[in-house]
Steps between C-alpha positions, in 0.01 A plus 500: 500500500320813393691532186325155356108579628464590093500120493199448712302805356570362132360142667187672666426666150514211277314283771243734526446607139446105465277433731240793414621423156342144546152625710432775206493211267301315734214758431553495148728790466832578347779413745697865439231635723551294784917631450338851518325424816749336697752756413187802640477306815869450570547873411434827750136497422435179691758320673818690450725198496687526129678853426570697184868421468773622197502068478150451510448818237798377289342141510196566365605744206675166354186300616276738254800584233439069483137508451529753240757335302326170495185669380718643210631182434127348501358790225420393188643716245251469233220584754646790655553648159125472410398656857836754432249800393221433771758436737583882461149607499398348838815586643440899383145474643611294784742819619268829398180323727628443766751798482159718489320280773770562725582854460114575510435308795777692679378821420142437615615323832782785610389868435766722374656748777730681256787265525715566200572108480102404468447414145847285470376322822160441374653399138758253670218309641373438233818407341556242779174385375645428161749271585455085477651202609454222336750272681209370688244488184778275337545270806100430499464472118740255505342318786205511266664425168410792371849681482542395109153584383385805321339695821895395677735656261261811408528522915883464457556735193262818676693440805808571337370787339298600816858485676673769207239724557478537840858552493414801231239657745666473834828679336249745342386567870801507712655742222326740626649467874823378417656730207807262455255254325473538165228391258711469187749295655235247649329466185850471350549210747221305404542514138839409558405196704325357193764567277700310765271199512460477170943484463543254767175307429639413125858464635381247832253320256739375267731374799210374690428334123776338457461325866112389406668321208785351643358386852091423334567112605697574831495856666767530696503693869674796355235631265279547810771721647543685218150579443439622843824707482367643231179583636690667788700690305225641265334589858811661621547667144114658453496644874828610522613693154131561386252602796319214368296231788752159524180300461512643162823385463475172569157460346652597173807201585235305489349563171835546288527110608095370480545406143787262548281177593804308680633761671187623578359200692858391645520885670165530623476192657836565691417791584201430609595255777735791672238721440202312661727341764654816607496869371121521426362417764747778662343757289170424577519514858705769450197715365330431836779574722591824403116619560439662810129577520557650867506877402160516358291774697112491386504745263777352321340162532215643284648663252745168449142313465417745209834454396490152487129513277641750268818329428293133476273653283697726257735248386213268445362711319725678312748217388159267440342771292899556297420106482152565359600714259744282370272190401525328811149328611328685831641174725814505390515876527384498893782255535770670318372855742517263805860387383604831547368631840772376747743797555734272715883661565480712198293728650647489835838606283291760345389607822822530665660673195245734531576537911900621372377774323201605735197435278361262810491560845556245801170464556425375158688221494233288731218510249695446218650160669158420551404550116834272405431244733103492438554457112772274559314263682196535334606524106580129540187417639295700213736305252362146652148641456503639173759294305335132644190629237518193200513754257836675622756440178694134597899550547 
């Protein structure tokens, strides 16, 4: 009987992410946070009752490869190309800020005894600083209708970006402990992923083309498959041959197919109903499960409380003043910054990457968990706040 308790843990997840799903609406707030929640008190830090399992893990990368693709398939083309350049802006403001926050705050808060390793430690803080997630941003925009509008997809476009770059800087940084890694061929990579999206996406588009015309009046079953196949496989392609996040992958599925109106609408809402039903809510109590808040000693507790400011602040900040810059108003600016503060499981990937080659110790771990979980939980709530403003652009 052992062998099937993966059936009642998968039941006791998507009960419970329900059910605080439902009370966080109750108080006027955006149901992913009562997913977060329930998966935090299931987890080690509360009541210990839900593992970290290879299913569970496995589970909730397709649960957030889902979300990501659906937002693709929601962007709309012609605003993402008019947010394209400020999209890149907050996105390279949105990494050097906090990337500076954290590697100062580091530096002030543990002395340096003469460890060889204490500049690349104090840099890769900040560079887990740099990271977002905006699986959970696009889950509560869309709960707002605000996914489509202009503040949504300049969100969506610096994340990308935001996601390229930090790939750039944490390869810059484990370089130097790891001399098998090689600059050249990681920039090589990336390039090389466009060039690859930009082959497949004119190659997919015209099949995908075809089936918008010849199904527009009666999509058939199949064309749902085949766009989530092909999301999976652009996943499986950008992670595996380029070094590139799968979110990005399947993100970019998403978009090759938004401007196809049939197929479009037919996809998304299938996908959709596995997605809400099944994998997301996974993912999202996922985030919570895998955060164990039981190592934090009180020194460590304080510095993740500065931690937590200077990451909340610094992408605020610098990815609302990138926004700023760019012609956005001052409101929609604070929103786009508090878009981008949750750090989510990219971080918590950055973070362990970092463990492999020894640029984090143990110990660290605990109040970075608590930054990832803390913006997680709280970027949502911000969003409510901000975004529920009149004057926030309409989807």
């Amino acid at each position: 009987m052992e062998s099937y308790g993966y059936l009642l843990i998968i039941a006791i997840i998507l009960l419970s992410t329900k059910v605080f799903g439902l009370a966080s609406g109750k108080i006027s707030m955006p149901q992913v946070v009562g997913a977060l929640v329930a998966g935090l008190i299931l987890g080690p830090s509360v009541l210990g009752v839900v593992e970290e399992t290879d299913l569970i893990v496995a589970l909730s990368e397709i649960g957030v490869i889902m979300l990501m693709f659906d937002a693709g398939l929601g962007t709309d083309l012609k605003e993402l190309k008019s947010t394209g350049l400020a999209s890149f802006v907050i996105a390279i403001i949105g990494v050097v800020v906090p990337l500076l926050g954290g590697m100062g705050l580091y530096m002030l808060y543990f002395p340096n005894n003469g460890d060889t390793m204490y500049m690349l430690e104090a840099v890769f803080i900040g560079v887990i600083l740099t990271a977002t997630s905006v699986s959970i941003t696009v889950e509560t925009l869309r709960e707002l209708g605000k996914l489509q509008g202009k503040v949504g997809t300049a969100i969506m476009g610096a994340a990308v970006i935001d996601d390229i770059l930090g790939i750039i800087v944490l390869t810059i940084v484990s370089s130097f402990t790891d001399p098998d890694v090689k600059i050249a061929v990681v920039l090589l990579k990336i390039v090389l992923f466009f060039v690859f999206v930009g082959v497949v996406g004119i190659l997919c588009y015209k099949l995908f083309q075809r089936l918008d015309a010849r199904y527009k009046d009666h999509m058939h079953r199949r064309v749902a498959i085949f766009g989530l196949s092909f999301a999976l496989i652009m996943s499986f392609c950008a992670e595996y041959f380029f070094g590139v996040a799968d979110i990005t992958g399947a993100y970019f599925a998403g978009l090759l197919l938004c401007n196809l109106p049939f197929v479009r609408q037919y996809v998304s809402r299938r996908v959709g109903i596995v997605s809400y039903m099944f994998f997301s809510p996974i993912f999202f109590a996922s985030v919570g499960i895998k955060t164990d808040l039981r190592g934090l000693t009180p020194a460590l507790l304080l510095f993740g409380l500065l931690l937590l400011v200077i990451a909340i602040l610094t992408k605020i900040v610098g990815c609302g003043l990138g926004a700023k810059l760019c012609g956005f108003s001052m409101h929609d600016s604070v929103s786009i910054g508090v878009g981008m503060v949750s750090r989510g499981e990219v971080a918590l990937i950055v973070a362990q990457k970092g463990a492999s080659c020894g640029l984090v110790s143990d110990s660290m771990f605990a109040p970075v968990i608590l930054v990832v979980i803390v913006t997680t939980l709280i970027t949502p709530i911000l969003l409510k706040l901000v975004m529920s403003d009149k004057k926030t652009n309409p989807a």
